[in-house]
C-alpha positions in Angstrom: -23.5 22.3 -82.0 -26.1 22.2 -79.2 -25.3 20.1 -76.3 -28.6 18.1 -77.5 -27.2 17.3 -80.8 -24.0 16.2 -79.3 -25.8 13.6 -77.4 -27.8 12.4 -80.5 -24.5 12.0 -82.4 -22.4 10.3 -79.7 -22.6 6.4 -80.2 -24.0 4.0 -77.3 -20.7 3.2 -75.9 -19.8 6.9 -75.3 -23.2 7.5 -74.1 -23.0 5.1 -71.6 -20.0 6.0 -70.2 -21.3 9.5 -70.1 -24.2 8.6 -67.7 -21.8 6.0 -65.6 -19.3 9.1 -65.2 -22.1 11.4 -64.2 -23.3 8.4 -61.7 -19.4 8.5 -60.3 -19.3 12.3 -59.6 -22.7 12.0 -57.8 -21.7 9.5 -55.7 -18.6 11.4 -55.1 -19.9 14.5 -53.9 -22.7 12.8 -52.3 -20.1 10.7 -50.2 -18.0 14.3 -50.1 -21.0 16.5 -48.8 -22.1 13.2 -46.5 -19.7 10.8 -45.8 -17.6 13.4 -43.7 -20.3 13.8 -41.5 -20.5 10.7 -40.9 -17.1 10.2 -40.5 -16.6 12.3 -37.7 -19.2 10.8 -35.9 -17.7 7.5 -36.2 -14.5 8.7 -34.8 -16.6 9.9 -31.8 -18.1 6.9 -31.2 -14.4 5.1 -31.3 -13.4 7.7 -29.1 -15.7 6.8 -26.1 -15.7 3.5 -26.6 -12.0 3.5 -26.3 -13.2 5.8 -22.9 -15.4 3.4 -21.8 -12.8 0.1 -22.5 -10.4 2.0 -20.0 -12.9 2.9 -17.6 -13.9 -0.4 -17.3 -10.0 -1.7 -17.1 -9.2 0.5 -14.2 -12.2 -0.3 -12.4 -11.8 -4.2 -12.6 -8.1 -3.7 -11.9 -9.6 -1.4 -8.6 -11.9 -3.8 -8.0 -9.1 -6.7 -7.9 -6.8 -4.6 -5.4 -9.9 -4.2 -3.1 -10.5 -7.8 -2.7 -6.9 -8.7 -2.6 -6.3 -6.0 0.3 -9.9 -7.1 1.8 -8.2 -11.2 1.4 -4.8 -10.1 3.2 -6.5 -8.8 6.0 -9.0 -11.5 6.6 -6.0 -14.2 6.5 -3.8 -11.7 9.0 -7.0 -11.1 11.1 -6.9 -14.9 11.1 -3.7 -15.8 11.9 -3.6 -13.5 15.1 -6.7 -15.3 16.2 -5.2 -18.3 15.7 -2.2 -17.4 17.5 -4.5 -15.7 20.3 -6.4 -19.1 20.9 -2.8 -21.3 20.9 -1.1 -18.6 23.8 -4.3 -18.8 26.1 -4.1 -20.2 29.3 -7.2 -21.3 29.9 -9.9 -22.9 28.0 -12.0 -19.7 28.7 -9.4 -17.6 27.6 -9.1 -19.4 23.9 -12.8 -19.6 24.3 -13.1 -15.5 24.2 -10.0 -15.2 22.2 -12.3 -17.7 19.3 -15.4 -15.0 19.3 -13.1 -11.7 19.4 -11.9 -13.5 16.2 -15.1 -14.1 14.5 -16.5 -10.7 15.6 -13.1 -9.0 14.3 -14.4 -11.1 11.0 -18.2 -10.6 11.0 -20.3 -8.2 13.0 -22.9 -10.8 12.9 -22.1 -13.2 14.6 -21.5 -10.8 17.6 -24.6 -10.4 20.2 
C-alpha cells in the first residue's frame, strides 16, 4: 500500500494528528537548528550585563571612598585652621592664619 493510499484510508482524527505531529517535529528541529543560537547569545548578553552591573558597583563604591577621603580632609584641613586662628596672638596673625585656611581649601580665593 502506497503511502498515498494510506492517507486516503486513515480517518480525520488520525489525519489530524498526523499533520499536528508533523507541525511538533518542525517546530522542534526548527527551535533545535535555531533556538541554540539564540541561546548562546542570550547567555552573552547576561554575561556582560552581569560585567557591566559590577563595573558600575565598584565604581560607585570608588567613587564613595573618594569623597569620603576628599570630606575627611576638608574637616582636618578645617579644624587645624581653626585651631591656628584660636593660638594666634595677634589679630593679624589669626587674620593670616583665616586665608592660609581658605587657600589650603580653595585656590580661588587666593590672589
Amino acid at each position: 500500500m502506497s503511502p498515498l493510499a494510506i492517507w486516503k484510508a486513515a480517518s480525520w482524527t488520525a489525519r489530524i494528528l498526523t499533520v499536528l505531529l508533523l507541525i511538533a517535529m518542525i517546530g522542534w528541529a526548527a527551535t533545535a537548528m535555531f533556538g541554540g543560537k539564540s541561546e548562546a547569545a542570550r547567555a552573552r548578553v547576561a554575561e556582560n550585563q552581569a560585567e557591566a552591573a559590577i563595573e558600575s558597583g565598584k565604581d560607585a563604591v570608588n567613587t564613595s571612598g573618594n569623597v569620603a577621603a576628599k570630606e575627611q580632609a576638608r574637616a582636618e584641613s578645617v579644624e587645624a585652621t581653626k585651631e591656628e586662628i584660636r593660638n594666634a596672638k595677634t589679630a593679624r596673625d589669626g587674620d593670616a592664619a583665616a586665608r592660609r585656611g581658605l587657600c589650603g581649601l580653595s585656590g580661588d580665593l587666593c590672589p
